[in-house]
SERO-4910 file (N, C-alpha, C, O; in steps of 0.05 Angstrom, whole numbers):
BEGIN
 pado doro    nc1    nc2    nc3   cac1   cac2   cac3    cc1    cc2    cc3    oc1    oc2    oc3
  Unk    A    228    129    318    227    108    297    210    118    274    190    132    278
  Unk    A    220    111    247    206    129    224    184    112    222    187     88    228
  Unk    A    153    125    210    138    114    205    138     90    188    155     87    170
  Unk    A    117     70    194    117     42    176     96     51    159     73     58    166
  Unk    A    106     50    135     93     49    105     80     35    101     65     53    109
  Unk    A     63     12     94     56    -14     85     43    -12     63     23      2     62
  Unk    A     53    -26     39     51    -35     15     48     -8     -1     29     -3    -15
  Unk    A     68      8      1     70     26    -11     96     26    -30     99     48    -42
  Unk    A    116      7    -36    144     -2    -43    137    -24    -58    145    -44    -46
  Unk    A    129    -28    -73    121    -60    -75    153    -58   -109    164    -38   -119
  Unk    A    157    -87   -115    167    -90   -139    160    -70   -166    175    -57   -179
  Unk    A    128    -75   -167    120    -58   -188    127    -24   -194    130     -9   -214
  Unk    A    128    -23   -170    125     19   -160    152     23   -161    161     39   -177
  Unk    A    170      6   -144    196     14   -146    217     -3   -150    240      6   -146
  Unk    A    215    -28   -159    235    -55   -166    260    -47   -179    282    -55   -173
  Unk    A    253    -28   -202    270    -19   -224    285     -1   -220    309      2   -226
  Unk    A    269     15   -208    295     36   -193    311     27   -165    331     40   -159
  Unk    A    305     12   -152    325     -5   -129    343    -12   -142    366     -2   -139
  Unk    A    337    -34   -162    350    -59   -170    372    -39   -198    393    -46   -208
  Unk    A    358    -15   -203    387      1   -216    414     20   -204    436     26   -213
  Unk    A    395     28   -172    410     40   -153    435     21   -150    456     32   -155
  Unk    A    438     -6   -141    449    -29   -141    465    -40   -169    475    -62   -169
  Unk    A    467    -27   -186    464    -48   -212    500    -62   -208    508    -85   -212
  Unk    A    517    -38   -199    549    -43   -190    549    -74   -182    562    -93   -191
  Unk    A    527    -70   -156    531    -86   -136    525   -118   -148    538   -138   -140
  Unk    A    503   -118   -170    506   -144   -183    516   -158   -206    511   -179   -219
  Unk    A    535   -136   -206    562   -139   -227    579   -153   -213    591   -174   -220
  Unk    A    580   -138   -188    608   -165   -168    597   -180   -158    613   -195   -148
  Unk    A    566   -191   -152    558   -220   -148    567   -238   -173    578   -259   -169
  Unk    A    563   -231   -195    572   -238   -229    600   -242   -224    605   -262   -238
  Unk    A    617   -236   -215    644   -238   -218    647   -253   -196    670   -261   -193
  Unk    A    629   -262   -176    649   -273   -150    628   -295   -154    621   -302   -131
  Unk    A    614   -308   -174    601   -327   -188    628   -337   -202    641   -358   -198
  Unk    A    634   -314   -222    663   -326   -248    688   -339   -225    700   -360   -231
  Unk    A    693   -327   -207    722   -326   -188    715   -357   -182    732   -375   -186
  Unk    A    685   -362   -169    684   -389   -160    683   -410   -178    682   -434   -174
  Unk    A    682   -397   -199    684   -431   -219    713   -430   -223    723   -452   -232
  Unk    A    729   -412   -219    747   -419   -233    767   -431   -215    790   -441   -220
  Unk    A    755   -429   -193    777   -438   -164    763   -463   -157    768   -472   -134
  Unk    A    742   -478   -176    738   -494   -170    746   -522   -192    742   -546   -190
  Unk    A    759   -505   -211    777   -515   -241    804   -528   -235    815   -549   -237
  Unk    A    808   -498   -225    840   -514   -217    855   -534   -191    849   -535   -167
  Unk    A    868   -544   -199    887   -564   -181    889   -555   -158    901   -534   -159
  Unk    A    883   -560   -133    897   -554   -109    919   -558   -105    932   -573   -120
  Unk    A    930   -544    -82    963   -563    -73    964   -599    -68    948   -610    -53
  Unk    A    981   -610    -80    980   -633    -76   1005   -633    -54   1029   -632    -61
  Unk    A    993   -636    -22   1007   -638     -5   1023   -663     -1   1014   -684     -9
  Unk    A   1053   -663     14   1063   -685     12   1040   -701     44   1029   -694     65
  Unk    A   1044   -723     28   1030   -750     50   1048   -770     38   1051   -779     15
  Unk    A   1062   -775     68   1080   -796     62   1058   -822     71   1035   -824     78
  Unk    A   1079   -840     66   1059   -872     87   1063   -869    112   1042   -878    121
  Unk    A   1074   -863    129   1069   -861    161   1045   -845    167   1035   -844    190
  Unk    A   1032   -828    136   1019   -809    152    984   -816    149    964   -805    159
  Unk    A    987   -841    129    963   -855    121    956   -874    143    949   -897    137
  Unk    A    958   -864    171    951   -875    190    921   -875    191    906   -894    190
  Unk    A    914   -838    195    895   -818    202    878   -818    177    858   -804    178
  Unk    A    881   -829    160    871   -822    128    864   -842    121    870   -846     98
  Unk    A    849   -861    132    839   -887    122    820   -904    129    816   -928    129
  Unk    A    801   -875    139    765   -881    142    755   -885    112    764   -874     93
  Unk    A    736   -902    113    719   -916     92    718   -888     79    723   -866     90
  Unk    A    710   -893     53    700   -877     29    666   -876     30    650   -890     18
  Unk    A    663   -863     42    627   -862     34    616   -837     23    628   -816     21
  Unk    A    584   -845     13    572   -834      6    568   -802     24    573   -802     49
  Unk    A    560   -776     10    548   -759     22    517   -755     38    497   -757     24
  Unk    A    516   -751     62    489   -754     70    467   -735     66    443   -739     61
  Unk    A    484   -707     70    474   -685     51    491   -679     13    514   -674      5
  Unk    A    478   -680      6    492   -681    -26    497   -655    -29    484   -637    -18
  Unk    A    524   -650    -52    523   -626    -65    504   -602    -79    507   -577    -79
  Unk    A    490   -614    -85    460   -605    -97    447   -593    -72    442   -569    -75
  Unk    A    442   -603    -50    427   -597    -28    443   -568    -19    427   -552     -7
  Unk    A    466   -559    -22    479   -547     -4    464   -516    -14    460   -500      5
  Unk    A    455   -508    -42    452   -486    -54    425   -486    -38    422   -469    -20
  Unk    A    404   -507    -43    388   -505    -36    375   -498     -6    357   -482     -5
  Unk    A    386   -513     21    387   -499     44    400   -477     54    395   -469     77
  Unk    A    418   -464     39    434   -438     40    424   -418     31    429   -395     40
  Unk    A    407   -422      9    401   -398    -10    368   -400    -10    354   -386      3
  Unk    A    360   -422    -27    336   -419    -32    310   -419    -13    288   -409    -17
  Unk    A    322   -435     17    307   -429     46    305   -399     56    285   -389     67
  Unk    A    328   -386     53    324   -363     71    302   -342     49    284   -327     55
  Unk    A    312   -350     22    302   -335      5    263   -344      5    247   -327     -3
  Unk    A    256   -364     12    230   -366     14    210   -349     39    188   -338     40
  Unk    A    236   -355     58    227   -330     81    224   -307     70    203   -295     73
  Unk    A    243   -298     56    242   -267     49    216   -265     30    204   -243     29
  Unk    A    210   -281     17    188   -278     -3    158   -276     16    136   -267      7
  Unk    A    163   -284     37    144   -289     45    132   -263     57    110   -252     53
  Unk    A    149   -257     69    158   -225     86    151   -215     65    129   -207     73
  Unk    A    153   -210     43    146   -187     31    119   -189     22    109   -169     11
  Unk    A    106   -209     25     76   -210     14     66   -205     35     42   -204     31
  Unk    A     72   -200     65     56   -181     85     63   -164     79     46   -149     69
  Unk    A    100   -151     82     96   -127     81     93   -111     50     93    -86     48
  Unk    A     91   -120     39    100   -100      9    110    -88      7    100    -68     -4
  Unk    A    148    -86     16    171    -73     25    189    -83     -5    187   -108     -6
  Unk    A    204    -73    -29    214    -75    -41    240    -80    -32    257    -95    -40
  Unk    A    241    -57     -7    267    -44     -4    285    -68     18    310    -71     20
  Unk    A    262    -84     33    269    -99     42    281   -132     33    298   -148     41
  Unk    A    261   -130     12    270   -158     -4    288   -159    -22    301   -179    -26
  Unk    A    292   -134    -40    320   -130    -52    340   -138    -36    355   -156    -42
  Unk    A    342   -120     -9    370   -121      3    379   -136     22    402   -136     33
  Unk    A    352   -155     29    361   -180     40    364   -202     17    365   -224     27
  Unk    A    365   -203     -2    366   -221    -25    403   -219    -35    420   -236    -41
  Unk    A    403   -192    -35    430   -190    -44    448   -190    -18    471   -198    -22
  Unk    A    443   -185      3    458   -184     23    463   -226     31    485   -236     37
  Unk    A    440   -240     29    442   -268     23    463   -277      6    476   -295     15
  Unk    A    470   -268    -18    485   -275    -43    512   -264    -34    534   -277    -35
  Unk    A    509   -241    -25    541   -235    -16    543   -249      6    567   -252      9
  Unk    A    535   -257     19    547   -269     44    554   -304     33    573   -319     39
  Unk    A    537   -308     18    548   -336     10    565   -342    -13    579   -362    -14
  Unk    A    566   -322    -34    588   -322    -49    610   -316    -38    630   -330    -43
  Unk    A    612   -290    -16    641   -292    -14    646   -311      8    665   -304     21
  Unk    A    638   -327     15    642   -342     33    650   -372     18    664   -390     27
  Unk    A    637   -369     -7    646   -394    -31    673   -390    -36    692   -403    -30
  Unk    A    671   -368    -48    702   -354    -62    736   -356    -33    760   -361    -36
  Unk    A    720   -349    -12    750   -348      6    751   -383     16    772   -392     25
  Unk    A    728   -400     12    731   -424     20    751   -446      5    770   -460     12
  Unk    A    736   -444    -19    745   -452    -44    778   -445    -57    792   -458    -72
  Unk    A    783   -418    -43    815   -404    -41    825   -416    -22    846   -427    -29
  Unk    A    820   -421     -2    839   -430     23    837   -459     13    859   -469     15
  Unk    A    820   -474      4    818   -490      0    844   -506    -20    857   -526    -14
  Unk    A    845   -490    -43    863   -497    -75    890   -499    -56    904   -520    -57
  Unk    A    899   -472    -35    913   -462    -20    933   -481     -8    955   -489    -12
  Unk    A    913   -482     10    921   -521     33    923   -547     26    941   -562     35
  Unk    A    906   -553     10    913   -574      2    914   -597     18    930   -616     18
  Unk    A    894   -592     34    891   -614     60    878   -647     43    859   -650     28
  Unk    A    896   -665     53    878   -695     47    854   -693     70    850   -683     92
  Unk    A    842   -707     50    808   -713     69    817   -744     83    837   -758     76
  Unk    A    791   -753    110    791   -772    121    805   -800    102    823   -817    106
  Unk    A    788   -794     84    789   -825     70    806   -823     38    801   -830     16
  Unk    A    825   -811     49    839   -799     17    860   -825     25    880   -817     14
  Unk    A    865   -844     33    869   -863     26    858   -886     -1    870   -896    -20
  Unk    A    833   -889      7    818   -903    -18    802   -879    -39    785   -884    -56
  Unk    A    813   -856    -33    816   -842    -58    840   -850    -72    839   -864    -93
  Unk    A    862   -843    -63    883   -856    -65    893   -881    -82    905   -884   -103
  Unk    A    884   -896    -65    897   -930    -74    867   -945    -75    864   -956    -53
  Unk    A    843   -950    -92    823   -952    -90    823   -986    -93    800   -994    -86
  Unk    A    838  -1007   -100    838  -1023    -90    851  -1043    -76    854  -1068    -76
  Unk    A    859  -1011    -55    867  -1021    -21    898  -1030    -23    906  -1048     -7
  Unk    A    918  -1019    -41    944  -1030    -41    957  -1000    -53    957   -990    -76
  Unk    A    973   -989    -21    985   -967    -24   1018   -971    -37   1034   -989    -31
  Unk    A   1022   -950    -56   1039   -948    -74   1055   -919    -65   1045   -897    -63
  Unk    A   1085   -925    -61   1093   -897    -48   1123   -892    -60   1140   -909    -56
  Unk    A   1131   -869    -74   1162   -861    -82   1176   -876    -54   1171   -875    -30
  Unk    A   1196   -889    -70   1224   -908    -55   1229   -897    -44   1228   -905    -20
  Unk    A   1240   -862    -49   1252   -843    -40   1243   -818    -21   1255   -808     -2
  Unk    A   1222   -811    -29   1210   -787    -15   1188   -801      6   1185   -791     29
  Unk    A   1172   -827     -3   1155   -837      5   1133   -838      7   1118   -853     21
  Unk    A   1126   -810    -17   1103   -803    -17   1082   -815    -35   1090   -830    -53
  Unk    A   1062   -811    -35   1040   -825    -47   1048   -829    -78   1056   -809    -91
  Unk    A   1046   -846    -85   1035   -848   -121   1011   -859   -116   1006   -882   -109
  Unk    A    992   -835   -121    964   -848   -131    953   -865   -157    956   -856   -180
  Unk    A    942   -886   -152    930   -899   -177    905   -903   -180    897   -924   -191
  Unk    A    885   -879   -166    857   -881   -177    853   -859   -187    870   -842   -191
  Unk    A    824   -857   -194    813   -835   -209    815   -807   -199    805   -796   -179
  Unk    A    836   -794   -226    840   -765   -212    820   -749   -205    830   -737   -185
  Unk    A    798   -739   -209    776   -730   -208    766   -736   -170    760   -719   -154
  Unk    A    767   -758   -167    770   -766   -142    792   -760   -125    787   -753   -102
  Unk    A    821   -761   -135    834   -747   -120    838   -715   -112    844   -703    -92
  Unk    A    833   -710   -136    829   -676   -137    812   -667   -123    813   -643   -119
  Unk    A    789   -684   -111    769   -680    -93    782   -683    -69    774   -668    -52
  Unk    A    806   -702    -61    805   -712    -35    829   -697    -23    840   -705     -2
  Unk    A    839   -670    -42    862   -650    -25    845   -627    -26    851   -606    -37
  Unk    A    825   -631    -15    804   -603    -13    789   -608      8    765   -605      6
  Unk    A    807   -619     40    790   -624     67    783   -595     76    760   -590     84
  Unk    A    802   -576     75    800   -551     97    802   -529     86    821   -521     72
  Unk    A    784   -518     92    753   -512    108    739   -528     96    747   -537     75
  Unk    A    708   -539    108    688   -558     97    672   -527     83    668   -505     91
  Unk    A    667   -544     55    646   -525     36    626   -525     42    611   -506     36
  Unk    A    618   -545     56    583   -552     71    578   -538     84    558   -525     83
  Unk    A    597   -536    104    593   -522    127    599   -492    131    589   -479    150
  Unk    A    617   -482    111    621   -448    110    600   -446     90    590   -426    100
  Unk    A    584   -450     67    558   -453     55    531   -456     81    516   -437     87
  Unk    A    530   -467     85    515   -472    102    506   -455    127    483   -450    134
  Unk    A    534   -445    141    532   -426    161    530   -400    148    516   -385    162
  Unk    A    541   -389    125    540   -364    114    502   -355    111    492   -334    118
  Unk    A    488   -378     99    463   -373     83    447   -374    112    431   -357    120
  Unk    A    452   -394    125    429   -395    157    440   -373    179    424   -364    195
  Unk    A    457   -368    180    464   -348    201    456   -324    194    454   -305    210
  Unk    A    452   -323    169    450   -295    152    414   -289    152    401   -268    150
  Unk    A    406   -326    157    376   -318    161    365   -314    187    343   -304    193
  Unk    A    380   -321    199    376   -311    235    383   -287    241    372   -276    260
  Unk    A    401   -273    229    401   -246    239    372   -241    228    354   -233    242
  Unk    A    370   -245    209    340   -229    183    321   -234    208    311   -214    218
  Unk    A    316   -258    219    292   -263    230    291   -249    264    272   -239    275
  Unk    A    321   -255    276    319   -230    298    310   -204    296    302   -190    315
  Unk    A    312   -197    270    306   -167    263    271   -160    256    258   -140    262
  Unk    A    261   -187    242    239   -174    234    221   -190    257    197   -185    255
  Unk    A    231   -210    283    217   -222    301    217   -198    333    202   -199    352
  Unk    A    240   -177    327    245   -160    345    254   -179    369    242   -179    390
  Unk    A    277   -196    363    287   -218    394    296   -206    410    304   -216    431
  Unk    A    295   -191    407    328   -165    425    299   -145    443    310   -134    463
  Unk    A    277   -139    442    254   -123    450    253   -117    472    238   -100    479
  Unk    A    276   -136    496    278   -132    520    253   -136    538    250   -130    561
  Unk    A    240   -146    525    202   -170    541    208   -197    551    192   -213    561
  Unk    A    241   -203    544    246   -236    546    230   -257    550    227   -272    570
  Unk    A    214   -255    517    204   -270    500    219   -286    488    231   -280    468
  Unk    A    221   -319    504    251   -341    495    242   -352    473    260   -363    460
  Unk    A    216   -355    460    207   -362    442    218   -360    411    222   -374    391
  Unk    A    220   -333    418    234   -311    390    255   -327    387    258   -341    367
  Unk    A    269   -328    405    301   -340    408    306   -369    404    330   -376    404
  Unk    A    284   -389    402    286   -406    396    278   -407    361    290   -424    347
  Unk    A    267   -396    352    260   -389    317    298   -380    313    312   -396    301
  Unk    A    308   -356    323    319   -351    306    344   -375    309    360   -379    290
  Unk    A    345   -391    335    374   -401    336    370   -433    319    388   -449    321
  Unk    A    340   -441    300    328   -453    291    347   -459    266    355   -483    264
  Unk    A    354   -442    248    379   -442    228    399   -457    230    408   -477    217
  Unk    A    408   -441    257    432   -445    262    437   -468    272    461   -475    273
  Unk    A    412   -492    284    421   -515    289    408   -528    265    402   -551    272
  Unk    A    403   -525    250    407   -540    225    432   -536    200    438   -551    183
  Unk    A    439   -515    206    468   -514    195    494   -521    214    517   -524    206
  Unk    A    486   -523    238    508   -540    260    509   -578    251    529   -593    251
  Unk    A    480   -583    245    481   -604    248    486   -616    214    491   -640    208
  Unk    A    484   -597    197    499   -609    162    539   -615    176    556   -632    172
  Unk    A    538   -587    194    576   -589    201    578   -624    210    594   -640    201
  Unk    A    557   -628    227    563   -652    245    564   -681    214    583   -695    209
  Unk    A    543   -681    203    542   -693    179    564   -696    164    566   -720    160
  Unk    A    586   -682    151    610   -684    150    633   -691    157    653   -690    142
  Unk    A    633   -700    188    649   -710    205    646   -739    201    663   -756    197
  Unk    A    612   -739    204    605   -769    205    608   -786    182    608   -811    183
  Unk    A    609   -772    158    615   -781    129    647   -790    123    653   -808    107
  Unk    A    663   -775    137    689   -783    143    702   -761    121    727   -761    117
  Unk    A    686   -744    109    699   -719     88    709   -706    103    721   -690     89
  Unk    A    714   -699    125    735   -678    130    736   -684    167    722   -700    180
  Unk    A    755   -668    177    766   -669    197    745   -647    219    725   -636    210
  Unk    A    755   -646    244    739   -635    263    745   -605    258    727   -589    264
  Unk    A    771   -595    246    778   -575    244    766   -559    218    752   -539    215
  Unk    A    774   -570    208    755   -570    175    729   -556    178    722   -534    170
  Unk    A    712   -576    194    687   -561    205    684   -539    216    669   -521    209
  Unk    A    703   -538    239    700   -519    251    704   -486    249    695   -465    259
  Unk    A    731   -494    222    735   -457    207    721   -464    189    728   -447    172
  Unk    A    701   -481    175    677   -464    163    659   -455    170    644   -438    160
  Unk    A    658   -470    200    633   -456    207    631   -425    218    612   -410    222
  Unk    A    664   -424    224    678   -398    229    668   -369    201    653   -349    201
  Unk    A    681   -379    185    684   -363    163    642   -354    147    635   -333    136
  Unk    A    630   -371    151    612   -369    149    593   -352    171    574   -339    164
  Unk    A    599   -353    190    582   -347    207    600   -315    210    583   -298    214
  Unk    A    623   -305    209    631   -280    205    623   -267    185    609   -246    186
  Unk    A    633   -281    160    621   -263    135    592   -260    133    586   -237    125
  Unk    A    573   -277    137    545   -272    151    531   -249    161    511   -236    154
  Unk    A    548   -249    183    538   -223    199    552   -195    188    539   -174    194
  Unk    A    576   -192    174    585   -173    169    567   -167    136    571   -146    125
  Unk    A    552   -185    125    542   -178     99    512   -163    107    502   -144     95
  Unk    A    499   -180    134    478   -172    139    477   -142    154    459   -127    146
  Unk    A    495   -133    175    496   -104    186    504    -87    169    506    -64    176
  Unk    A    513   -102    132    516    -80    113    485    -61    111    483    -36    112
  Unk    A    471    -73    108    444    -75     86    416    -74    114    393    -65    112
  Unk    A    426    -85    136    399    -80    163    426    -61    186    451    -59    186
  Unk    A    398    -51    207    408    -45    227    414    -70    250    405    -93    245
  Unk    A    429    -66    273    432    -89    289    403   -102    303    390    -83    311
  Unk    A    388   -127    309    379   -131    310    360   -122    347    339   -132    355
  Unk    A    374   -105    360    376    -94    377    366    -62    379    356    -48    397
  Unk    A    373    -57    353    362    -28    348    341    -20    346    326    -38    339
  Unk    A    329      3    350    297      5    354    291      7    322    267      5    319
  Unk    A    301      8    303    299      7    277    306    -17    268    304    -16    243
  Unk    A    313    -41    278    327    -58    266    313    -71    255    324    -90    244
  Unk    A    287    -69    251    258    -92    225    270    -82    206    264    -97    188
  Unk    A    283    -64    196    281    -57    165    303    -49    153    320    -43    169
  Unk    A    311    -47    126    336    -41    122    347    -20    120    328     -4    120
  Unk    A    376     -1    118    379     28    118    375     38    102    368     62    105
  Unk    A    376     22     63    361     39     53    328     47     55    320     68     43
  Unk    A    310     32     69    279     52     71    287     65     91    266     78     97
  Unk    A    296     69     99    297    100    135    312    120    115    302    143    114
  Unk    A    340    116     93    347    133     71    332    145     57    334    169     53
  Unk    A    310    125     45    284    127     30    267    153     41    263    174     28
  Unk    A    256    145     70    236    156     83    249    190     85    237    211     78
  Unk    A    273    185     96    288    213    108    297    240     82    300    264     84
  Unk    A    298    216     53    301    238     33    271    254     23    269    278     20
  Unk    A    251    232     19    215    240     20    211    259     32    197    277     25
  Unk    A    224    258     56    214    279     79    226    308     73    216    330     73
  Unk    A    258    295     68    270    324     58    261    343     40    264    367     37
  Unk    A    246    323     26    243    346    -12    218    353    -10    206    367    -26
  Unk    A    205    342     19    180    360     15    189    385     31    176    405     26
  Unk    A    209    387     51    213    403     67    219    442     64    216    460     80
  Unk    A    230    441     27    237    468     33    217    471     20    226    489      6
  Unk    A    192    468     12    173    484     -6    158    498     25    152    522     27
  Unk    A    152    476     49    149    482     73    163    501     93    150    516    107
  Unk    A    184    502     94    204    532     99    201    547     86    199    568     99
  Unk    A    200    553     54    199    570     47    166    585     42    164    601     23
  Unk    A    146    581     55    114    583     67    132    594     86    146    613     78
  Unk    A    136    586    108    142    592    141    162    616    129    159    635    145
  Unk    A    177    621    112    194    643    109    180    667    108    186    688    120
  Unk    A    164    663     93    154    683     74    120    692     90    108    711     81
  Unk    A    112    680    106     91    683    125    108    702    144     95    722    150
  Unk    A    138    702    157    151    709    181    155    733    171    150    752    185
  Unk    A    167    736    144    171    754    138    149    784    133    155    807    137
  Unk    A    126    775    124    108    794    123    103    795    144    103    819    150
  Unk    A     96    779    169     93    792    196    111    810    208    104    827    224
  Unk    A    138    806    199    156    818    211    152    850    194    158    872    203
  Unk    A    142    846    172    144    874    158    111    897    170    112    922    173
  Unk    A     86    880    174     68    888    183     76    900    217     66    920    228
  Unk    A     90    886    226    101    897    253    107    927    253     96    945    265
  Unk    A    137    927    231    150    946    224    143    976    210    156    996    205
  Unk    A    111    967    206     95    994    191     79   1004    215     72   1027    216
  Unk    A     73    985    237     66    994    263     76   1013    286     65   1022    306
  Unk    A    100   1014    276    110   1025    291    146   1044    286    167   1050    298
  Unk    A    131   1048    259    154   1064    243    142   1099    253    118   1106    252
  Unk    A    167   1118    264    149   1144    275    151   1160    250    169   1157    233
  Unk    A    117   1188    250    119   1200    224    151   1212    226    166   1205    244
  Unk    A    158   1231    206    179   1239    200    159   1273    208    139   1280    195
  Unk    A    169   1287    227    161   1310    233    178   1330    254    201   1322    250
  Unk    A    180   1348    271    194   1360    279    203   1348    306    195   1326    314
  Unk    A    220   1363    320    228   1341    340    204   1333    362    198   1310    369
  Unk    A    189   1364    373    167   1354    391    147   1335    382    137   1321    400
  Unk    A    142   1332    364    124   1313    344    141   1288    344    128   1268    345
  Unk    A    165   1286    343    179   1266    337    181   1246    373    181   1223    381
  Unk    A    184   1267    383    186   1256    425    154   1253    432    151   1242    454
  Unk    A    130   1259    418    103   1252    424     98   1218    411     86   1201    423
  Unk    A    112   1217    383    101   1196    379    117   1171    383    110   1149    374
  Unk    A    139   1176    395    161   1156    416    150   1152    437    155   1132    450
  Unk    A    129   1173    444    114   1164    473     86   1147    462     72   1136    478
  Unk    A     84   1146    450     57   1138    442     57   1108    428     37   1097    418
  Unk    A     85   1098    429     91   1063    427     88   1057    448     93   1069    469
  Unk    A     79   1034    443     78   1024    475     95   1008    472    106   1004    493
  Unk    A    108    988    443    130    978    458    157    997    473    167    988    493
  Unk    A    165   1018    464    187   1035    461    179   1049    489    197   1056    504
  Unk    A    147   1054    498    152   1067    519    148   1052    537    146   1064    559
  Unk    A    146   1028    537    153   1004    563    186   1009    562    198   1012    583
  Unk    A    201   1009    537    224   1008    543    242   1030    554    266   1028    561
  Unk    A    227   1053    555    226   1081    574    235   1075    604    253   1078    621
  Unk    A    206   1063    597    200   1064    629    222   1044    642    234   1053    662
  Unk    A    227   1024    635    249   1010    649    281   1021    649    298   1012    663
  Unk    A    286   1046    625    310   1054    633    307   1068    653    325   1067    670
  Unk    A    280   1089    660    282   1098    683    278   1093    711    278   1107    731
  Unk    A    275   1066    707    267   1051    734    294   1037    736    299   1022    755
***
């Protein structure tokens, strides 16, 4: 395991050069920011719903229990207070950059494919009835049978956007994303089975189980609805977080791959000024050897006296004749 640094990375020392190593990388957070407004502009499919099918579709209209507003905030700005926190023990740059951005990708693209499947399907919600016909008198083509809506479009445009729940693939992307973080820097996996750890990290995750359950109960979306966001969130999660950390299992897994990159290139560039000492020390030994036992240049009996008179060369005598 590479040595732990502490407060040697801080923002100040190295912020600017991280955050330019990256700079690509927050160009496509910037764009999958643009992708999500704009898939949140346009019209979904307006699926056919005939009247036989406004059976299933005509739970009350209510209020949100968690609001829109709330959703950025327990997704993003919670895990992100953890990480701030983490870094004022450790004074790790390298760690709070890349769990910050590894946070943002996991919940933007988890916005962006929600929000797509979403325009996509065109699923009616629970109560897209009194979205629908808002005071309670359904109106349907003679012929096809399908809905003529006569309330406020803005409301309806809301109410063909059941599947996947946004709450809940928001929600599972940003908290699952903080439970891996916290398996990693709590060491859950340490093999001491310490259940404690394991109750912190699975701490997220039942507060983003229970926003899914909140949505059911609101009558915004269906059981299924919930359940592939909580899908899609909780995959893209883990696949944004094993970008940027090791598995939480790994004897490295507190920290991210770029400081072990960090540590391993440091080590490198001090390394050949150090080989090349060890070269150049071997080499003059090897040459001081070589003046030891170089024979004068003289006639041959002179030349067979001072072949006897090595002792490495005449150990090696002696063993051809033995």
């Amino acid at each position: 395991m590479p040595e732990i640094q502490l407060g040697m990375h801080t923002i100040r020392s190295h912020g600017t050069r991280v955050a330019r190593t990256h700079m690509h990388d927050w160009l496509i957070l910037l764009l999958l920011v643009i992708i999500d407004a704009v898939l949140n502009l346009i019209q979904p499919f307006h699926r056919f719903v005939g009247e036989g099918m406004m059976t299933d579709l005509r739970y009350p209209l209510k209020a949100n229990t968690i609001p829109f507003w709330a959703v950025p905030i327990i997704a993003i700005l919670l895990p992100l207070a953890v990480f701030l926190v983490y870094y004022f023990i450790r004074k790790d740059v390298y760690d709070l950059h890349h769990a910050i951005m590894g946070l943002l990708f996991s919940v933007l693209i988890t916005a962006v494919m929600t929000d797509a499947i979403k325009d996509a399907v065109g699923r009616p919600r629970p109560d897209f009835f009194w979205r629908c016909f808002p005071d309670g008198k359904g109106v349907f083509d003679p012929v096809t049978s399908n809905v003529l809506c006569t309330g406020d479009k803005g409301v309806i445009k809301e109410g063909h956007k059941s599947f996947p729940s946004g709450h809940t693939s928001w929600s599972f992307a940003g908290l699952v994303y903080l439970a891996w973080y916290l398996s990693g820097k709590l060491r859950a996996f340490d093999r001491r089975g310490h259940v404690a750890k394991l109750c912190l990290v699975f701490l997220p995750i039942l507060v983003a189980a229970m926003i899914a359950v909140s949505r059911v109960d609101d009558y915004w979306h269906h059981w299924q609805d919930v359940f592939a966001g909580a899908l899609i969130g909780m995959i893209i999660a883990s696949f944004c977080y094993l970008q940027f950390f090791p598995p939480p299992y790994d004897v490295d897994g507190w920290g991210p791959h770029a400081y072990f990159q960090m540590l391993a290139e440091s080590r490198n560039g001090a390394q050949p000024s150090t080989v090349n000492n060890e070269i150049h020390h071997v080499q003059s030994a090897e040459l001081q050897a070589v003046s030891l036992y170089i024979p004068p240049q003289h006639d041959a009996d002179t030349r067979g006296n001072s072949w006897d008179s090595s002792p490495m060369l005449g150990a090696s005598q002696n063993v051809r004749t033995h």
